[in-house]
TIMAR-418687 format. One line per field, with one value per atom (N, C-alpha, C): residue number from 1; x negated, y, z; atom name; residue in three letters. Coordinates in steps of 0.2 Angstrom, whole numbers. Example, Ala and Ser with C-alpha at 12.3 -4.5 7.8 and 13.67 -1.06 7.14 Angstrom:
<lumpas>
num <- (1;1;1;2;2;2)
xx <- (-66;-62;-66;-64;-68;-64)
yy <- (-28;-22;-16;-11;-5;0)
zz <- (39;39;39;35;36;39)
atomo <- (N;CA;C;N;CA;C)
residuo <- (ALA;ALA;ALA;SER;SER;SER)
</lumpas>
This chain:
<lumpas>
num <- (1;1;1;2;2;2;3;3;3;4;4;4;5;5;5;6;6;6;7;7;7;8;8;8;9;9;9;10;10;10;11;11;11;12;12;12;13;13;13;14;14;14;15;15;15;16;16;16;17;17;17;18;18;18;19;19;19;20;20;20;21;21;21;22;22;22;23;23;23;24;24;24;25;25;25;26;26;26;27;27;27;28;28;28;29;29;29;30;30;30;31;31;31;32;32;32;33;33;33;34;34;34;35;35;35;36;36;36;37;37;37;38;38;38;39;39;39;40;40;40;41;41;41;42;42;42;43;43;43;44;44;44;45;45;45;46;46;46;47;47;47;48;48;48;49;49;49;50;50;50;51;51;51;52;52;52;53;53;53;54;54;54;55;55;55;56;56;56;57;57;57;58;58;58;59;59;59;60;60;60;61;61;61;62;62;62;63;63;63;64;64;64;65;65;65;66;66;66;67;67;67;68;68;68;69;69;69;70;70;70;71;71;71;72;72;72;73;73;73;74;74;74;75;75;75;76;76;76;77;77;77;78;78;78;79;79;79;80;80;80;81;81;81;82;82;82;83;83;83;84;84;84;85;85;85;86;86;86;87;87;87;88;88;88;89;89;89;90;90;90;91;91;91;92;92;92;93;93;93;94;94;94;95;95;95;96;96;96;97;97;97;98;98;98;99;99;99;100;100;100;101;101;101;102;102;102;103;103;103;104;104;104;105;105;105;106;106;106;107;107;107;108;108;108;109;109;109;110;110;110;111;111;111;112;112;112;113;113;113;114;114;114;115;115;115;116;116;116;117;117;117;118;118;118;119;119;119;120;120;120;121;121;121;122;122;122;123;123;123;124;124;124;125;125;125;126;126;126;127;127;127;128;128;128;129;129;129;130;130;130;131;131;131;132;132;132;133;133;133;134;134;134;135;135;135;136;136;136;137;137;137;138;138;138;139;139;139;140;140;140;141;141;141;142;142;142;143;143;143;144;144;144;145;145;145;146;146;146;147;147;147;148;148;148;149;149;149;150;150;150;151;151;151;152;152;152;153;153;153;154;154;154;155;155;155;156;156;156;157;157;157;158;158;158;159;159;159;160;160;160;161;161;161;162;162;162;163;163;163;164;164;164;165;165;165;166;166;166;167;167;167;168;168;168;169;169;169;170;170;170;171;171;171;172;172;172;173;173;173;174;174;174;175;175;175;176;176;176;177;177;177;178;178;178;179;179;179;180;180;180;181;181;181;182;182;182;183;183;183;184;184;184;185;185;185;186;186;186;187;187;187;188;188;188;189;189;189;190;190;190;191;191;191;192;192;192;193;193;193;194;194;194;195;195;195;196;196;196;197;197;197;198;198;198;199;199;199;200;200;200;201;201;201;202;202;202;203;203;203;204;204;204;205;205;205;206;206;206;207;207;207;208;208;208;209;209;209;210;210;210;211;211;211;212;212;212;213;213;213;214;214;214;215;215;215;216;216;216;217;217;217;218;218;218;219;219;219;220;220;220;221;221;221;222;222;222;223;223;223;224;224;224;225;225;225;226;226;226;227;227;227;228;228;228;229;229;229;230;230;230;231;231;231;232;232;232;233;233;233;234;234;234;235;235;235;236;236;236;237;237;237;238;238;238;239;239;239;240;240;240;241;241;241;242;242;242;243;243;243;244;244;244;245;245;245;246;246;246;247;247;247;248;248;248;249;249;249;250;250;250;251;251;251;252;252;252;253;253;253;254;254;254;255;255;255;256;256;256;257;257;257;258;258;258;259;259;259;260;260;260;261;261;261;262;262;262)
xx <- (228;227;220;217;210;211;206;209;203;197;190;191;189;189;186;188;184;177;172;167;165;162;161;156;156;148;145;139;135;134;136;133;124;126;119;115;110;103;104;106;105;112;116;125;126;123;122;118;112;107;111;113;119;125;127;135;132;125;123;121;116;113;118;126;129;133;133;136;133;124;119;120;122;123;127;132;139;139;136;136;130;126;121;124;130;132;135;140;145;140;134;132;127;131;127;123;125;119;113;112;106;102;105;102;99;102;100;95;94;89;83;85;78;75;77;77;74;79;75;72;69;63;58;53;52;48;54;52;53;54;54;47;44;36;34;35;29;28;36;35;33;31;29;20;18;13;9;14;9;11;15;18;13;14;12;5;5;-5;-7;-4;-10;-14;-15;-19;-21;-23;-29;-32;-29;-34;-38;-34;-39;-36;-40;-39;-37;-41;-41;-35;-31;-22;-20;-27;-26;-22;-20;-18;-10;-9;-3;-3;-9;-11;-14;-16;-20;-13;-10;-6;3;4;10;8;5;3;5;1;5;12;13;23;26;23;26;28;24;22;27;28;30;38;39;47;50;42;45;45;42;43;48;50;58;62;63;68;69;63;64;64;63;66;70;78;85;87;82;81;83;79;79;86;88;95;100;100;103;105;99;97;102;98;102;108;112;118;122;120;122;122;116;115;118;122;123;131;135;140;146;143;148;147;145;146;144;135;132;135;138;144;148;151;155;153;148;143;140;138;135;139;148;154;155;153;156;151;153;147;140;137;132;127;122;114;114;115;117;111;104;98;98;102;104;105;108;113;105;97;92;89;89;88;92;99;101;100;99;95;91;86;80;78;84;85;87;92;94;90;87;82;77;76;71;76;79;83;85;85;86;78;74;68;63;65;63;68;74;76;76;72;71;65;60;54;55;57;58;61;64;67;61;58;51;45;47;41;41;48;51;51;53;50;44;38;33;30;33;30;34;39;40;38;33;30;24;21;13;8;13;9;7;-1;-1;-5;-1;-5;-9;-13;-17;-17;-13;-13;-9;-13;-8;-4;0;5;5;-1;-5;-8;-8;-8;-2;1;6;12;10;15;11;4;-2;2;3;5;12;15;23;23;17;18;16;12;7;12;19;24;29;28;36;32;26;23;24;22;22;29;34;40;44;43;46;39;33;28;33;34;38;45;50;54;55;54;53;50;46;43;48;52;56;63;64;69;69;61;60;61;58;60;67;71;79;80;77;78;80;72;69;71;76;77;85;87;93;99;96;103;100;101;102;97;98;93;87;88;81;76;80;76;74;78;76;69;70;66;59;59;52;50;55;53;49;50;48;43;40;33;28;31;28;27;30;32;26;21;16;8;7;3;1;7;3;-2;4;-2;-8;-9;-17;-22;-21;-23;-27;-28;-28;-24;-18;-12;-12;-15;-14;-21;-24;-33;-37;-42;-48;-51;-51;-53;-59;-64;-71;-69;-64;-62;-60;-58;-56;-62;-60;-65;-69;-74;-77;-73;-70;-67;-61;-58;-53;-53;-59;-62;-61;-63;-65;-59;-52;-45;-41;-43;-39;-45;-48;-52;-48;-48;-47;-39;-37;-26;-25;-17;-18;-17;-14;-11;-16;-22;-24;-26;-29;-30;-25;-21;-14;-14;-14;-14;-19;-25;-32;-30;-29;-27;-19;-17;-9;-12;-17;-20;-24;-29;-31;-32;-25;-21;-18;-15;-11;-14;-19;-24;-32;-34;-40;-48;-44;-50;-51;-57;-62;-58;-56;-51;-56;-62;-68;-62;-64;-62;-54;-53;-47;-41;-41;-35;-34;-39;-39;-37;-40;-39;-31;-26;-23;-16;-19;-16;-17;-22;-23;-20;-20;-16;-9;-5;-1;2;0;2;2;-3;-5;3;1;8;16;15;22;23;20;18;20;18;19;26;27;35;40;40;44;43;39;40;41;40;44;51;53;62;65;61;65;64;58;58;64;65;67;76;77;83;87;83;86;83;80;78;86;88;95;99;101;106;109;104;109;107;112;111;107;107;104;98)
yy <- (29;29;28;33;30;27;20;14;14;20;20;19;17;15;22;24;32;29;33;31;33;25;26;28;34;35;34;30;28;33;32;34;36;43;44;41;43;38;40;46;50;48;49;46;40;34;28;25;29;27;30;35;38;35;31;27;19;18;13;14;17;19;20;23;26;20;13;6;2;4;-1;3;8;12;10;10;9;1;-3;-11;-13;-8;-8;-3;1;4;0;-6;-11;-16;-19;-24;-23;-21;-20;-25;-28;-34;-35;-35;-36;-29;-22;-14;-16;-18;-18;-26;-30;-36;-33;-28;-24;-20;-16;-13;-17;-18;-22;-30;-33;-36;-34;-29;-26;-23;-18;-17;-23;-28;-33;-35;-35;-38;-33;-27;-22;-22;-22;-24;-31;-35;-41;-42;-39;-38;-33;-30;-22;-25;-29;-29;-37;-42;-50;-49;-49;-49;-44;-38;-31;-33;-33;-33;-41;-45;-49;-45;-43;-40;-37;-29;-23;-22;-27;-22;-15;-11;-4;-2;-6;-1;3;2;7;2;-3;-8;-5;-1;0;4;9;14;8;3;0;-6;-6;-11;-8;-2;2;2;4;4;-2;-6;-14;-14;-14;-14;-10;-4;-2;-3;-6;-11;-15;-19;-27;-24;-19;-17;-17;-13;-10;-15;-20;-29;-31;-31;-35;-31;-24;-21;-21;-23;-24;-30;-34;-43;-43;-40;-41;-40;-35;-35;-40;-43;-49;-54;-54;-57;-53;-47;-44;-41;-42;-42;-52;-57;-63;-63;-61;-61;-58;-51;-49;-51;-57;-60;-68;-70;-77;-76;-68;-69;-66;-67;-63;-55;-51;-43;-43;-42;-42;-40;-48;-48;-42;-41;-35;-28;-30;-20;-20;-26;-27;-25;-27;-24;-18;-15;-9;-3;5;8;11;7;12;6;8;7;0;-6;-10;-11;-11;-12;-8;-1;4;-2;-6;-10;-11;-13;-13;-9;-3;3;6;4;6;2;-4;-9;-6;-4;-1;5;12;16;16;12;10;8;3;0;6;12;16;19;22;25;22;14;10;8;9;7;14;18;24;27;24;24;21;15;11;12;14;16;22;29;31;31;25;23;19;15;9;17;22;26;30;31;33;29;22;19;16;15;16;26;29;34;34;32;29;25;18;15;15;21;24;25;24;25;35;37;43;45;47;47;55;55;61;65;64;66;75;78;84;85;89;89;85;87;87;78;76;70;65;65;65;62;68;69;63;64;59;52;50;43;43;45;45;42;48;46;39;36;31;24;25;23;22;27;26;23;23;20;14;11;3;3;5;3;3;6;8;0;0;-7;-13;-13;-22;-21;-15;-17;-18;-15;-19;-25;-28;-33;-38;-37;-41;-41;-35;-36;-41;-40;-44;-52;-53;-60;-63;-58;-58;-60;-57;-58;-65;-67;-74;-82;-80;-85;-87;-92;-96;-95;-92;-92;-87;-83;-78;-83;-88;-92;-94;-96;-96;-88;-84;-78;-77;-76;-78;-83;-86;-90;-87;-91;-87;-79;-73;-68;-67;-73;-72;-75;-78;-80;-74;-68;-62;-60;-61;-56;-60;-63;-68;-62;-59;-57;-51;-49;-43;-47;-53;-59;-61;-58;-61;-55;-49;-44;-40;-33;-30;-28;-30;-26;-27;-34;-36;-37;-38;-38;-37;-35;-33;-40;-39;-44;-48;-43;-47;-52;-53;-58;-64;-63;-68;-74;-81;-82;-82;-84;-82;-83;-90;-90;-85;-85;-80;-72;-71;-65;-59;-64;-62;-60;-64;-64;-58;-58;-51;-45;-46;-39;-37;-40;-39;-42;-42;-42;-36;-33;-27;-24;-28;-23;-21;-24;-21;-14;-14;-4;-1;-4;2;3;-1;-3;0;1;5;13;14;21;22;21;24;24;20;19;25;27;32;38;39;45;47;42;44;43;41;38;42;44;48;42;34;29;33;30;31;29;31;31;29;31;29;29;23;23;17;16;14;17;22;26;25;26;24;15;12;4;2;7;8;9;17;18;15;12;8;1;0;-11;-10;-2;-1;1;5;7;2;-3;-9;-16;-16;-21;-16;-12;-5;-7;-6;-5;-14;-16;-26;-27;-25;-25;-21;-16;-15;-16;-18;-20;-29;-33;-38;-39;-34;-34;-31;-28;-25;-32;-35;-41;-47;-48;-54;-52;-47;-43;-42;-40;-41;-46;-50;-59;-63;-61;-66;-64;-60;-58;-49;-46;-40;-35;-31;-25;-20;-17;-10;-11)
zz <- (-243;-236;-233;-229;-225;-221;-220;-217;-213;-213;-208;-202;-198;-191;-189;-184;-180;-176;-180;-176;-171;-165;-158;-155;-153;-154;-144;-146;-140;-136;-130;-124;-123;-120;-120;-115;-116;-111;-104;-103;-94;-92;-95;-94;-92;-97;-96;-89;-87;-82;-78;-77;-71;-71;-72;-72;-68;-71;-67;-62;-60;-54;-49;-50;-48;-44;-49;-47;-41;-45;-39;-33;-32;-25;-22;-25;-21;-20;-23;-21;-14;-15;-9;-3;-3;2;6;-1;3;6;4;7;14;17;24;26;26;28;25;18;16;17;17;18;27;32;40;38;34;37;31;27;23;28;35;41;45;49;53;54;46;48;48;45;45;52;56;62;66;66;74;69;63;64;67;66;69;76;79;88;89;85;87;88;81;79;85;86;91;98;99;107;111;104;106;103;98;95;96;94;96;102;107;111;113;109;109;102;98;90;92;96;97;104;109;118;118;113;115;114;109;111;106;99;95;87;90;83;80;81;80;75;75;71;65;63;58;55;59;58;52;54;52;44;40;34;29;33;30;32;36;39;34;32;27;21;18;13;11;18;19;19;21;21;13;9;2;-1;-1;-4;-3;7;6;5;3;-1;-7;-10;-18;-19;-17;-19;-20;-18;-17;-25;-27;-36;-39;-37;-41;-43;-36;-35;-38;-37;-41;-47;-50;-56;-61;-58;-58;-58;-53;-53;-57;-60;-67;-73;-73;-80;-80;-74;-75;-71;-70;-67;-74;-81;-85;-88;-81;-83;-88;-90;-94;-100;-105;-109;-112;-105;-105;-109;-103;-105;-113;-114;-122;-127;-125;-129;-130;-126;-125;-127;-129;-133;-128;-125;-120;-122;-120;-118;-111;-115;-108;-104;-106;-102;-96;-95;-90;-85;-83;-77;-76;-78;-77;-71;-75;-75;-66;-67;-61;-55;-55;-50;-47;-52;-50;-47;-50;-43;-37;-37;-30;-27;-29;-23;-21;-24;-23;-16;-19;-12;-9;-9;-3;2;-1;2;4;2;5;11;11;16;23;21;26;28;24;25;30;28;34;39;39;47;49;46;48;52;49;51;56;57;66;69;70;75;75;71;72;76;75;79;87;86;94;98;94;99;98;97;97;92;87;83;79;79;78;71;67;63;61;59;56;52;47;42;41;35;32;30;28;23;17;13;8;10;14;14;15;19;17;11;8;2;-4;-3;-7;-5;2;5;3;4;0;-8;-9;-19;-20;-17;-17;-16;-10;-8;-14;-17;-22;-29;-31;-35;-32;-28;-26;-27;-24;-25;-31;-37;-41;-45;-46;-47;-46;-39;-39;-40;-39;-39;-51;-53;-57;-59;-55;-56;-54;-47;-47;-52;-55;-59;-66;-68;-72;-70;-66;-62;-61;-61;-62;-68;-70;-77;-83;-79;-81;-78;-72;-68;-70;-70;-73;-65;-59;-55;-49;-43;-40;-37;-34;-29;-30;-37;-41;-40;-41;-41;-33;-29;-23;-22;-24;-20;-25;-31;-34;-31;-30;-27;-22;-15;-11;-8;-15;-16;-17;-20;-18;-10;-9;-1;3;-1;5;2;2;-4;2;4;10;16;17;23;20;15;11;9;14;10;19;19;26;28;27;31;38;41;49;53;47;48;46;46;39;36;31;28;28;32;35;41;44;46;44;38;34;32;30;29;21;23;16;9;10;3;1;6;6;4;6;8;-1;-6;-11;-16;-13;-17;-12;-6;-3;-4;-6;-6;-13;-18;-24;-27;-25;-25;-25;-27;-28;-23;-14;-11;-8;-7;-1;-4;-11;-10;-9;-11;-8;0;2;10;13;9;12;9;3;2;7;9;13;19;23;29;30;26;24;26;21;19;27;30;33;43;44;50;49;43;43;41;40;38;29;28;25;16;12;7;0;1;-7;-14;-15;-24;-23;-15;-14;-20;-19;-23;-32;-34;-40;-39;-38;-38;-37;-32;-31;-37;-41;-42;-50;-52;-58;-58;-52;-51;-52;-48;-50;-56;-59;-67;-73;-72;-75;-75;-67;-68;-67;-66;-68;-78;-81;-88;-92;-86;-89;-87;-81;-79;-83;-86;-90;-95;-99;-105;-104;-102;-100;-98;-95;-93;-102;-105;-110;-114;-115;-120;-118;-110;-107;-111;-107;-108;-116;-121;-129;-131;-129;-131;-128;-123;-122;-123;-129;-132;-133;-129;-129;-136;-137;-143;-143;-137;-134;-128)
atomo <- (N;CA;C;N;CA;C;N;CA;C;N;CA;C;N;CA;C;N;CA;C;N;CA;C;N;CA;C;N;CA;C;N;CA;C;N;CA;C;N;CA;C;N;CA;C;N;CA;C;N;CA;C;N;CA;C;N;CA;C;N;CA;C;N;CA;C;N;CA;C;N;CA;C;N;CA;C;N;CA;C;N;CA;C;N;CA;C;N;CA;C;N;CA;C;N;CA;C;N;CA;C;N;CA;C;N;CA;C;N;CA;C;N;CA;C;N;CA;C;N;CA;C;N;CA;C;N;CA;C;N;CA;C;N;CA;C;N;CA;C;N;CA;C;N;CA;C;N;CA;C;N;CA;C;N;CA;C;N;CA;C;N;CA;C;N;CA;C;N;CA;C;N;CA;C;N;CA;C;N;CA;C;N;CA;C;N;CA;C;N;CA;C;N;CA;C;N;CA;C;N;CA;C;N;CA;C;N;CA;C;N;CA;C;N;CA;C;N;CA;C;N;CA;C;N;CA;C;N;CA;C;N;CA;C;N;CA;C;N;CA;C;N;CA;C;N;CA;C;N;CA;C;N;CA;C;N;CA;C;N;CA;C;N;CA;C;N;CA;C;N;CA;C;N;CA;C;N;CA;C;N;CA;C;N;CA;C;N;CA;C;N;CA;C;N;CA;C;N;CA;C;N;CA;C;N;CA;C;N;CA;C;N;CA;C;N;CA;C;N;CA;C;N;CA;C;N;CA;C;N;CA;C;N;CA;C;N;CA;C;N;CA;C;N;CA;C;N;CA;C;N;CA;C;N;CA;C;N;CA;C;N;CA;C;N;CA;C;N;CA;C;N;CA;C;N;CA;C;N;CA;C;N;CA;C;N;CA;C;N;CA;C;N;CA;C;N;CA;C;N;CA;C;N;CA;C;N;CA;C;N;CA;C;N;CA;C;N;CA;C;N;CA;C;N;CA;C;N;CA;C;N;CA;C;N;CA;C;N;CA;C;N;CA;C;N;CA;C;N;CA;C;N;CA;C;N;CA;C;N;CA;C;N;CA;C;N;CA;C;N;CA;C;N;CA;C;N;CA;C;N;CA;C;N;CA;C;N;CA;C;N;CA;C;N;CA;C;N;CA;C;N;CA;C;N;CA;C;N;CA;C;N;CA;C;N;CA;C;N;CA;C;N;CA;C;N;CA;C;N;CA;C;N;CA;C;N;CA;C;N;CA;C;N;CA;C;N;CA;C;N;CA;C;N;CA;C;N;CA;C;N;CA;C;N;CA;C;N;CA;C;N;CA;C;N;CA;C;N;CA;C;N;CA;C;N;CA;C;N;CA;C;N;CA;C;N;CA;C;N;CA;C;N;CA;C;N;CA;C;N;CA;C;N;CA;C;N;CA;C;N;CA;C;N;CA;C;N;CA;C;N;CA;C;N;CA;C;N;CA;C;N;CA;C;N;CA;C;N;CA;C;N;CA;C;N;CA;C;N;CA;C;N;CA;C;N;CA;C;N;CA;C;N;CA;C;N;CA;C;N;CA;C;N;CA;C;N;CA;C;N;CA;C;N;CA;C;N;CA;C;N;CA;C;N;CA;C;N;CA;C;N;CA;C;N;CA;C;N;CA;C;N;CA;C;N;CA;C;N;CA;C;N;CA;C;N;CA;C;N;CA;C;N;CA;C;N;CA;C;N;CA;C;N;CA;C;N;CA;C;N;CA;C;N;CA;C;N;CA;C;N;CA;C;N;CA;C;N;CA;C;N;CA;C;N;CA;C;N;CA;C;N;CA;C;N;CA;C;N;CA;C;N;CA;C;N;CA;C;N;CA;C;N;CA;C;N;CA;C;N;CA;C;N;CA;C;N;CA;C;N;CA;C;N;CA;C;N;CA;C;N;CA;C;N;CA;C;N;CA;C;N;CA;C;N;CA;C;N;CA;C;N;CA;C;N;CA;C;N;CA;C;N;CA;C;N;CA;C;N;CA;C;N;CA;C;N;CA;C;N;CA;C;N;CA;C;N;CA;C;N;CA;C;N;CA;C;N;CA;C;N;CA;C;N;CA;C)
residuo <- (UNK;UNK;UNK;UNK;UNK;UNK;UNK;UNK;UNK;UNK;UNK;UNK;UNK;UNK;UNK;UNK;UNK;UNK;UNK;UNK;UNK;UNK;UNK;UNK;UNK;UNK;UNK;UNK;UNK;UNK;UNK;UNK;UNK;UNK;UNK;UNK;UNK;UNK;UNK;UNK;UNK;UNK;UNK;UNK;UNK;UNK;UNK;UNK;UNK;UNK;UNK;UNK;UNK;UNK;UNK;UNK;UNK;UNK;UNK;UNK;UNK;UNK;UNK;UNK;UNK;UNK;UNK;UNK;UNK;UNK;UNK;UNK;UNK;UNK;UNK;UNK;UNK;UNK;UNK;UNK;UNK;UNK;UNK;UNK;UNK;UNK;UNK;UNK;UNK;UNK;UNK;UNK;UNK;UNK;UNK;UNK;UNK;UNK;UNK;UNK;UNK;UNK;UNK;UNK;UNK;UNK;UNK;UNK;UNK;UNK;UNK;UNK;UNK;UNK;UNK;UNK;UNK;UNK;UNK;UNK;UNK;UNK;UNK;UNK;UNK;UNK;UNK;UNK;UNK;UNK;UNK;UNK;UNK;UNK;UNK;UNK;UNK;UNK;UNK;UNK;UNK;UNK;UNK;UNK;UNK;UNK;UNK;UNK;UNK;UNK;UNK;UNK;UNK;UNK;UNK;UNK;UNK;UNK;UNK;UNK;UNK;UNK;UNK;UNK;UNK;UNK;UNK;UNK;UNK;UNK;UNK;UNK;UNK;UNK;UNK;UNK;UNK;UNK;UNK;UNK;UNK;UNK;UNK;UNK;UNK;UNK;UNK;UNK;UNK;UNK;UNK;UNK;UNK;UNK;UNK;UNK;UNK;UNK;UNK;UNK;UNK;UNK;UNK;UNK;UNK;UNK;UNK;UNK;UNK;UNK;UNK;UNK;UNK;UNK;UNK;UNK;UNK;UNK;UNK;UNK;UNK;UNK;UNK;UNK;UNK;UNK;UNK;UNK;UNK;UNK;UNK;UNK;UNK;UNK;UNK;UNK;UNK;UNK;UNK;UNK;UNK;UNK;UNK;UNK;UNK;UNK;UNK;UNK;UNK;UNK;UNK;UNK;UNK;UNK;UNK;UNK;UNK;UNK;UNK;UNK;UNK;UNK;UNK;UNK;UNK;UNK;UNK;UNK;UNK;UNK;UNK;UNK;UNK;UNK;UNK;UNK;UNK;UNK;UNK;UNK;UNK;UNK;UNK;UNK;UNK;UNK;UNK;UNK;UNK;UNK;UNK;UNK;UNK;UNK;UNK;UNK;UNK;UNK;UNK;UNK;UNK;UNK;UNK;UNK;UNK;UNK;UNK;UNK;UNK;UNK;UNK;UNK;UNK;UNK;UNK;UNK;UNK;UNK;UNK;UNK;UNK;UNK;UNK;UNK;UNK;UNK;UNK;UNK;UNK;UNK;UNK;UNK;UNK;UNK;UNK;UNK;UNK;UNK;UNK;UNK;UNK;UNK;UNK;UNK;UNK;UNK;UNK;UNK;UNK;UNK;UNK;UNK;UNK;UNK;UNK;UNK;UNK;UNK;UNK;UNK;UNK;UNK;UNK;UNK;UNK;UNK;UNK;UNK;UNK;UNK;UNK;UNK;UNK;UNK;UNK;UNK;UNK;UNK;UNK;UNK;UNK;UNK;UNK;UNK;UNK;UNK;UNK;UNK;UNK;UNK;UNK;UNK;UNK;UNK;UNK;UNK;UNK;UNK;UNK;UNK;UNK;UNK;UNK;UNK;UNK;UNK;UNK;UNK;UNK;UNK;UNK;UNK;UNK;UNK;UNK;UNK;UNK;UNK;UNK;UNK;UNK;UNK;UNK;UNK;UNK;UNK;UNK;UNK;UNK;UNK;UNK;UNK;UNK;UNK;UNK;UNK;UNK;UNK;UNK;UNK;UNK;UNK;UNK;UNK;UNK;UNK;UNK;UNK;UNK;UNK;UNK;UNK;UNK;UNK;UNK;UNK;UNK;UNK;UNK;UNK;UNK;UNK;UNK;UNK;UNK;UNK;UNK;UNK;UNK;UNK;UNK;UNK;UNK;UNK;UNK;UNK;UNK;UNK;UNK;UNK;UNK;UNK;UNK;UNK;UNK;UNK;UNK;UNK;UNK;UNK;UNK;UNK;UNK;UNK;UNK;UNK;UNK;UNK;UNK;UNK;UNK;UNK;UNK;UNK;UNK;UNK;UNK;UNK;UNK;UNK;UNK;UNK;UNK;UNK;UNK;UNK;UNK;UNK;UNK;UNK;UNK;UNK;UNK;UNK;UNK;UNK;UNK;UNK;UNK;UNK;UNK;UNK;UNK;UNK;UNK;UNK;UNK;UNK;UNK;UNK;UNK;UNK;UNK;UNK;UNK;UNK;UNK;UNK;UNK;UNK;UNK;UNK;UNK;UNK;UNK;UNK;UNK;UNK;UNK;UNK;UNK;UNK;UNK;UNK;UNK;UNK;UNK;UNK;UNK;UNK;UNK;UNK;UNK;UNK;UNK;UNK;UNK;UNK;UNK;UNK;UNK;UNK;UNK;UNK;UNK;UNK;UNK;UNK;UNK;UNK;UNK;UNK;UNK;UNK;UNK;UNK;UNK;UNK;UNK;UNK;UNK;UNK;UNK;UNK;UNK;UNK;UNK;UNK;UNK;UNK;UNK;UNK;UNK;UNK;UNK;UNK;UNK;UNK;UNK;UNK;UNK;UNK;UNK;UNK;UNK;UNK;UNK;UNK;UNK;UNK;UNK;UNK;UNK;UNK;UNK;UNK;UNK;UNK;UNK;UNK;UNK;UNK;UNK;UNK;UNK;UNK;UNK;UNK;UNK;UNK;UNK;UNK;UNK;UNK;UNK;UNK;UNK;UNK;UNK;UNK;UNK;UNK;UNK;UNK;UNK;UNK;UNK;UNK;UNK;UNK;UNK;UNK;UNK;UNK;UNK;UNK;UNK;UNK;UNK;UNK;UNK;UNK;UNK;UNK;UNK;UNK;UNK;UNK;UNK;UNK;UNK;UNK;UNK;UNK;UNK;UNK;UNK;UNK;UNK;UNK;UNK;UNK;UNK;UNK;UNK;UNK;UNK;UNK;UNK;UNK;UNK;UNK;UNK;UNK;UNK;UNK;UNK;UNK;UNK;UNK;UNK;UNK;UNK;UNK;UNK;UNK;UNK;UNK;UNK;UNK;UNK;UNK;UNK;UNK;UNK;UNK;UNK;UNK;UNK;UNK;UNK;UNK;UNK;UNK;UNK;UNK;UNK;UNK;UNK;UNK;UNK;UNK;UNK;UNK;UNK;UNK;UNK;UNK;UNK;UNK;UNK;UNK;UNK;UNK;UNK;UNK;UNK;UNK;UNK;UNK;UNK;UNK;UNK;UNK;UNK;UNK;UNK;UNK;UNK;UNK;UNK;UNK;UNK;UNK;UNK;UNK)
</lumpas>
């Protein structure tokens, strides 16, 4: 008598990242609340910024246009930090386990964090860019610009949000990861998002010119307002690839280091 067990053959890679991705959507459809305060905090800084401080910054009325770039920014950070958290909660509520038992590619539940949050933060990003065109702000830009400022948008987001998955990763409870995350989220108030940096003072001066947001912040300002873009772009699009590239290879190491198969 054959006594072979039937072999179980592993779930493919597109299958497996589709079955997650398909989980992290549906958990971020249910959690209304954290989708509406990745929204609107967001837009109450930009009405606060353009309505209370715009006019001591810039009298002229024109802060609104200078300011929106960073707001943007500042959305795709607090919509990807929630990463983190949810990344944690997967590692410290059991699932995990489960998914390692069973035949698929478990580092996918990674992997589908990380879509979600794309679609959730391009989401709100284009909500954040309707109401900045409704309280004045006009931007300049071409099609062809545009579509550059978008790409520029979904590299940063897809940059942190792995970066905060890895931090998920790393962190022993959802709170933990909270709280380290939003040690990120300080990084745009250090940068041009609210001011240029020659205002800052000298010591300062040297760590916001050279962090990685502000070229993004100066390239998508650019792009999208008609300022002066130089070698922004590249600087941009190098700080991102750089830490993209350390972020997932990090999640893969943090990830089959605490135990998983695949």
């Amino acid at each position: 008598m054959n006594n072979l067990q039937p072999t179980v053959k592993t779930a493919s890679f597109a299958t497996t990242n589709a079955v997650f991705i398909g989980r992290s959507i549906r958990h971020s459809l249910r959690n209304v609340e954290s989708l509406l305060m990745a929204i609107m905090l967001p837009v109450m800084l930009m009405l606060l910024f353009t309505y209370v401080f715009g006019g001591a910054i810039d009298p002229g009325g024109d802060y609104v246009n200078y300011v929106v770039p960073g707001i943007i920014l500042l959305c795709a950070g607090f919509g990807s930090s929630s990463t983190a958290v949810d990344v944690a909660t997967d590692m410290t509520n059991g699932i995990i386990d489960r998914f390692r038992a069973m035949p698929i590619r478990s580092l996918g539940v990674v992997t589908g964090h990380v879509a979600a949050s794309l679609v959730r933060n391009l989401l709100a990003t284009g909500i954040v860019i309707c109401v900045a065109l409704l309280v004045g702000f006009q931007p300049t830009a071409t099609f062809a610009e545009w579509l550059g400022a978008i790409g520029i948008i979904v590299l940063f987001i897809l940059t942190f949000t792995w970066l905060f998955a890895a931090i998920g990763l790393v962190t022993g409870s959802p709170s933990a990861a909270s709280g380290y995350g939003f040690m990120l989220l300080f990084l745009p108030y250090l940068s041009s998002a609210f001011v240029p940096t020659s205002t800052m003072p000298a010591w300062l001066q040297g760590f916001a010119n050279h962090q990685p947001i502000t070229p993004v912040i100066e390239t998508i300002r650019g792009l999208l307002t008609g300022t002066p873009v130089t070698d922004y772009v590249w600087w941009a699009a190098g700080w991102c690839t750089v830490i993209l590239a350390i972020a997932i290879a990090w999640c893969n190491i943090v990830f089959h280091r605490k135990g998983g198969r695949r």
